[in-house]
Each structure stands twice: as C-alpha cells, then as structure tokens.
C-alpha positions, 0 to 999 in steps of 0.5 A: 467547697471540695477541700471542706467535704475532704476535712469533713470525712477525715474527721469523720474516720478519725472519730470512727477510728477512736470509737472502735478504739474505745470499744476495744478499751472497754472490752479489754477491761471487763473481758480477758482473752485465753486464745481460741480454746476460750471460745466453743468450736463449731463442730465439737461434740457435746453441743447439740441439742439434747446435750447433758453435762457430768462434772469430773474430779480428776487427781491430775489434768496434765495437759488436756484444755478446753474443748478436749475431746470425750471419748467412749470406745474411742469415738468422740462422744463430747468435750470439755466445757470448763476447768477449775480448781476445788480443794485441791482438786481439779473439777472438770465439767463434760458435755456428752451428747444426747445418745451417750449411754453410761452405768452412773458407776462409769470411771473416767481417765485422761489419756494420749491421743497421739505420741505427739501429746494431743490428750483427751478424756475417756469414758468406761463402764466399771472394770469389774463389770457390775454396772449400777444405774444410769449417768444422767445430767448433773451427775458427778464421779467422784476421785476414786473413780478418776484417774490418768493414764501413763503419758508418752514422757513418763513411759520414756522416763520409766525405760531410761531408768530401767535402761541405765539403773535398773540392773539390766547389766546384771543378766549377763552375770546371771546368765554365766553363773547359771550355765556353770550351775547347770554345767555337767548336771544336765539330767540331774535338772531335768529330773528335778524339773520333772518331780516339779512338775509332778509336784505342781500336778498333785497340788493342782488336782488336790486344790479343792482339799488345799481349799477345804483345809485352808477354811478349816484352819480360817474357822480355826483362826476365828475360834481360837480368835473367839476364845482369846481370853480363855488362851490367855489365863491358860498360858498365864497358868502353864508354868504353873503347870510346868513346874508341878509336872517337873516335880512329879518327873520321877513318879511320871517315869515309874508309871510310863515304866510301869505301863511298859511293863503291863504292856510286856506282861499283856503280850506275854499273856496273849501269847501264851493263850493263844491270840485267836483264843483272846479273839473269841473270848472278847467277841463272846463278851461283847453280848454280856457288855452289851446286855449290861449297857441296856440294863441302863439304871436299872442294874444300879438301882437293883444293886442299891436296894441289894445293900440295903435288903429288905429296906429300899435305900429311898425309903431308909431315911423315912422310917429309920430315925434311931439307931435300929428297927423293927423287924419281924419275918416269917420264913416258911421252909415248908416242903410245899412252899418250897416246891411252889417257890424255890422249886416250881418249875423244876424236877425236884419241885414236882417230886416234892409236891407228890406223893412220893415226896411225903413218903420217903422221898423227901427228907423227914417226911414226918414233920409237921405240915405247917410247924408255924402254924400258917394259913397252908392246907395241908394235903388230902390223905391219900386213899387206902386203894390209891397207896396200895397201888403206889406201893404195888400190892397184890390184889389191892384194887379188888373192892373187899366184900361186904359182910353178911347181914347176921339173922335176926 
C-alpha cells in the first residue's frame, strides 16, 4: 500500500513537472525575452497616474535603452517607453509625469550621465527663448529639434587627434620665430599696438555710421539689383561710347585746354578789378536775378508779344492768312497828348500843359491843336487880364473905365 502512494506522487511531480514545461514551451513560442529592461521598473518615473507620452525622432540613440531616464534641468521627470526604427529614423516614445511643464516648441537631445557611459534624454525649452504653446500628450518633435550630445569616446577621440595630428608641435616653432620677429623691436610693437588700439576705439565709437552706411550701400545693392536690366544694355552700349569719346580725343583736349585757359583769363580778370570789387558786384546782381526769376513766364510772354508788336503772337495765325495785313494807326503827337502820356507825371509834362507851353516854351507853338483833326478840345483862350499878368504889365489888372453915355 505505501510502495502504491510513493508511485502515485511521483508520478504526479513527474506530470507537474511536464505541465510547467510545457507552459514554459508555449510561452517561449509566442514571446521573446529582451532582459529586464523589457520589462516596466517599478519606480521609474513617468508611470504614475496622469502620465502623458511624446514621440521623439532622434538622428542617433547611441546606447540609450528602455526605461533611460528623462531628464528636464537635471531631475528625472520620466523614461523611455519604446524604441523602433521609421524611415530611417530612430522613433522614441516618453513617458513624462503629470507635472512636467514644457513649450510645444521644446528640443530634446541625448546626453552622459556619468563617464561610465550611463546616457539619458534631456528635455529643454528652445535656446532662442521664444517659447510657443504648451507640450501635451501625443505630441511629436520633430528631427530638427533632436540631437545628440557629444559622448565621453568621441571627446577622447577629438583630443587624441589634436594631440598627435593637430599641429600642436608647431607652436614651439611659432614661439621662436615670433621672439626673433619682436627681438629688438619691442617699442616699435608696443607703438603699433597702441595706434591699433586707437583704431579699434575710433571704429567702435563710429559703429552706429559704420551701420548707417553699410544699409545705405544694402539699399544701394538692392537698386542697382532693381535696375539690372537697365545696367546691363548700358555696359552692352559702353564700348560704343568708348570708342566715339576716343575719336573725339583731340577736340576734348582743345576744349579741357581751352577752359584752362578761360580759367587763367578769369583769375587775371578778378585780379585785375579787385576781388572785393567782384564780390559786390555779384551780391548787387543777386536782386535783378532774383526779380527775373519771380518775373516767371511773364518776362517771356511780354518778350513774345515784343516780336510780334502790335500782333500778339497767339493770335497771328487767327487773322494772318496772307502774306500781309491790314493796318491802320493813328499817332497823335499833339503837345497835350504827350503831356497826359509820355510826360504825365513829370516836369516837362506839367510845363507843356501850361500856358507857358503855348507861348513859347514849347517848340512851334503856332501848330494846329488838333493836325488830324481828333476828338481833342482844344484849350480855352486865356483872358485879356490873365496874360497881362503872365507877362508882367503895368497896370494890366485895373479894370478899364467904362465910356460915357453920349447925350441924347
């Protein structure tokens, strides 16, 4: 009976045994196993409630795995969640905690967390400073926003090169012929360093119209870039132009030649007449220049009708259709019309228009008052009294006595 029970519970582990197997087998089949990193850690940020995800396309993961650490200013704020490969690219998914706060705009880069070579992924606001929105669940940055810092092996690489290949055995060499450079001209360097100086003071202090004219010469660049077309048929047509200017080379002499000697004649000129003398006369003529230019178009206008008296020139081609016109004047040359025309205003117009004037005064004081017979009245006859005492006779203004009346 007890050698029956002993069989029994083999048999039973034995089929146990093969079960586990089996489900090991199974398990196998349908599963791989990547190590513990496979697995979520307990502990690891980014796995709380309120957690949010952000995929990363990253250039290079180098060496980084899953459940790497997130950092944000050097504090774990997440980890890594999954790796794979799109196009080429290496996609990384983030878990970040609830409480992580970040611009959508935000770059993300691998770095070193220790010169053993443990590497995590850094989260950073943009460098430039101009943060734009917020990052949120689901969120991606792209690759232009992604990058690697440099690894502990490439900075060790970088100083083996410059260390063995990189010319450092060259400074001794450039050392000495420096010294023999500078040997003996001691303060001819320390002059020149201090005109250098000089020189980087003045452009500093005129680094605003260093600015001013380097935009002037950018408008420039952009108007001569506006008028390109137009540069281009002008140099086309320049050795046209240089070859008529080389034709005309003798006659440009004479006349370069020519106004040296104006030039000479001028200076003698002013020489001879005195500079101050000039001076005056130009400051007196600056008036008359002036009251020419305000005269505007009427000085030519008056100028027009002058050569074509008594036509005005706008309305010759009116009238005018022959080869001649018809035209009668009168001219009244009589003393009183001169005196109230020619004369009014003057001395001789008021001596003409007195009595004097008729008398003898005036030339041929016996002509006719009126030769063309005009509408002009002639003057009132003057009183027998009144010339008397123009002419200064005795007596003159005493009235004559009246006759007696004969008798009847």
């Amino acid at each position: 009976m007890s050698t029956d029970r002993h069989g029994s519970r083999t048999r039973a582990r034995l089929l146990g045994a093969g079960a586990l197997g089996a489900a090991v087998l199974l398990t196998g089949a349908g599963c791989t196993w990547d190590g513990l990193n496979s697995l979520p850690l307990p502990g690891a940020q980014g796995n709380g409630e309120g957690a949010y995800e952000v995929t990363i396309e990253m250039p290079n993961v180098t060496t980084i795995t899953k459940n790497s650490p997130v950092r944000v200013n050097d504090v774990n704020v997440g980890s890594i969640k999954e790796l794979r490969v799109e196009d080429y690219t290496a996609i990384v998914t983030v878990s970040l905690n609830e409480e992580v706060r970040l611009p959508a705009n935000a770059h993300a880069k691998i770095g070193q967390t220790s010169l053993l070579g443990s590497q995590h992924l850094e989260l950073f606001p943009p460098p430039d400073g101009k943060a734009e929105g917020s990052l949120s669940g689901g969120d991606r940055i792209p690759l232009e926003r992604a990058g690697v810092y440099p690894t502990t092996e490439q900075t060790l690489s970088a100083l083996s090169v410059v260390l063995t290949d990189g010319g450092l055995a060259q400074f001794e060499t450039i050392s000495q012929e420096l010294n023999t450079a500078l040997d003996g001209r001691q303060v001819d360097a320390k002059e020149v360093l201090g005109q250098l100086e000089t020189t980087v003071s003045g452009l500093d202090d005129q680094r605003a119209d260093i600015i001013a004219a380097m935009d002037g010469l950018d408008r420039l660049s952009r108007q001569i870039n506006e008028q390109n077309d137009t540069l281009s048929k002008a140099l086309a047509q320049m050795p046209e132009a240089l070859n008529l200017i080389n034709d005309q080379k003798q006659e440009l002499t004479t006349a370069l030649v020519s106004l040296g000697d104006f030039g000479n004649k001028a200076n003698q000129i002013i020489d001879a007449g005195g500079g101050q003398n000039l001076v005056d006369n130009l400051r007196d003529l600056t008036p008359v220049l002036d009251a020419l230019a305000n005269s505007g178009r009427d000085l030519t206008r008056v100028l027009s009708s002058l050569i074509t008296f008594p036509f005005p020139q706008a309305g010759i081609d009116n009238f005018l259709r022959g080869d001649y016109a018809n035209l009668y004047i009168d001219a009244d040359a009589t003393m009183p019309r001169v005196a109230e025309t020619l004369l009014l205003g003057t001395e001789f117009g008021n001596r003409m228009a007195g009595l004097e004037g008729y008398v003898g005064l005036a030339p041929n004081p016996m002509a006719s008052a009126d030769p063309f017979s005009l509408d002009v009245p002639a003057p009132p006859a003057p009183a027998p009294e009144e010339l008397a005492e123009a002419l200064g006779v005795p007596g003159a203004a005493d009235p004559a006595p009246a006759p007696e009346e004969a008798p009847r």
